[in-house]
C-alpha positions as CSV (number, residue, x, y, z in Angstrom):
1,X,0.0,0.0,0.0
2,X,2.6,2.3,0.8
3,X,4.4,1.4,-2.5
4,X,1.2,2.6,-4.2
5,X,1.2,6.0,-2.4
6,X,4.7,6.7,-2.8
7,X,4.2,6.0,-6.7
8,X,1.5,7.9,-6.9
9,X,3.3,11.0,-5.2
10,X,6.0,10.7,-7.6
11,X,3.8,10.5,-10.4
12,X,2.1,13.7,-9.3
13,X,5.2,15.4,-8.6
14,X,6.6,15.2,-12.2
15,X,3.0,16.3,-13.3
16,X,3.2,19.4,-11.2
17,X,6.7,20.2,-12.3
18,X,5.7,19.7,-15.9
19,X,2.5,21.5,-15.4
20,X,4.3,24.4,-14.2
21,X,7.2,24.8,-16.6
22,X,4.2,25.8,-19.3
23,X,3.8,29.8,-18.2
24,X,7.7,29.6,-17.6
25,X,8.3,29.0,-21.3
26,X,6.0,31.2,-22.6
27,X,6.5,33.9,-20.3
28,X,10.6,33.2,-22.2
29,X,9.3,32.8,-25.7
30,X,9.1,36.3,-26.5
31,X,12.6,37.3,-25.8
32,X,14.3,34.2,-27.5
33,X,12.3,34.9,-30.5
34,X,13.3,38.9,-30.4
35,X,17.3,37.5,-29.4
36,X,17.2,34.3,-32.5
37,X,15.5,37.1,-35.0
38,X,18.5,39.7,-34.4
39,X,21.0,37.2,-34.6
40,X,19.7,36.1,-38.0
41,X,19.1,39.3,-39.2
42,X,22.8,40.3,-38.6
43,X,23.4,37.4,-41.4
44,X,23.7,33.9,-39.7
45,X,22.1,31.3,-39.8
46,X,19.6,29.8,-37.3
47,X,21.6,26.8,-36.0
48,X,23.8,30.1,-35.0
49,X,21.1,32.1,-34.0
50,X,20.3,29.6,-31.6
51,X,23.4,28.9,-30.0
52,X,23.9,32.6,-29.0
53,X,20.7,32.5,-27.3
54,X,22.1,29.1,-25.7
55,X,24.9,30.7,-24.3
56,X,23.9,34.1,-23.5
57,X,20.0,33.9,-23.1
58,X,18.1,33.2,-19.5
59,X,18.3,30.1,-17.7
60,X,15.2,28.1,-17.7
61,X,12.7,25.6,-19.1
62,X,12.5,27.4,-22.5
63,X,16.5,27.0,-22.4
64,X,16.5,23.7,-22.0
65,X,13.9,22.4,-24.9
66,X,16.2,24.9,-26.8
67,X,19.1,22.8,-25.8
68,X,17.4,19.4,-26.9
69,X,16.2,21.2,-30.0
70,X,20.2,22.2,-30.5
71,X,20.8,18.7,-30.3
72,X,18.1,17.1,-32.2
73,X,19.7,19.1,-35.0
74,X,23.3,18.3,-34.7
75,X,22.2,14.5,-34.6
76,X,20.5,15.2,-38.1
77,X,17.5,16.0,-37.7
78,X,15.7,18.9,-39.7
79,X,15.2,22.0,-38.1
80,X,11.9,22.0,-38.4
81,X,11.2,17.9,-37.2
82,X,13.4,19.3,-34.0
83,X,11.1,22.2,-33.1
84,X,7.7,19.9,-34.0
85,X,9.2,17.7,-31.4
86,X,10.1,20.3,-28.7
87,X,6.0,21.0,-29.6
88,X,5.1,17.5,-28.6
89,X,7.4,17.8,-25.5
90,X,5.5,21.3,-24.4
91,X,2.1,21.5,-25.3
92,X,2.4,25.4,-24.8
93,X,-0.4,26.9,-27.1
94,X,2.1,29.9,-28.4
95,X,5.2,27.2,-29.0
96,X,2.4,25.7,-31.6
97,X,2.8,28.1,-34.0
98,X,6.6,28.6,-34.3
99,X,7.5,25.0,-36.4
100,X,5.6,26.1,-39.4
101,X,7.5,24.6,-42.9
């Protein structure tokens, strides 16, 4: 019984820590976007673009899907496959716009 409990607990847990990384990333989304686009309009590219914001942007959930996303990419996948799957990850409403072909 206490097995069950302590499962349950821990299941609720990761919930609640998923649950609130949501406002965390959009409340981020904003500034990465405005940081990626003036990068790229200086004339790189966006696998650049997005490792400046790696190493200079704000710790923090949006940060680290942006890290998987980074990585995604250098294991060959397509940029946009890597950002459809950050999507899948974090069913934030205003990330489900960005991965558009």
């Amino acid at each position: 019984m206490f097995e069950a409990f302590q499962t349950l607990d821990q299941s609720f847990r990761r919930w609640n820590q998923r649950r609130k990384r949501y406002p965390q990333i959009a409340a981020a989304l904003p500034e990465a976007i405005d940081l990626i686009a003036l990068v790229m309009k200086a004339g790189l590219d966006f696998q650049v673009a997005l490792n400046y914001y790696i190493d200079w942007g704000p710790r923090g959930p949006l940060h680290d899907e942006l890290v998987l996303v980074q990585t995604e990419m250098q294991l060959g996948s397509s940029r946009v496959q890597a950002l459809r799957n950050m999507v899948q990850r974090t069913p934030e409403p205003s990330l489900r716009e960005t991965p558009r072909p």
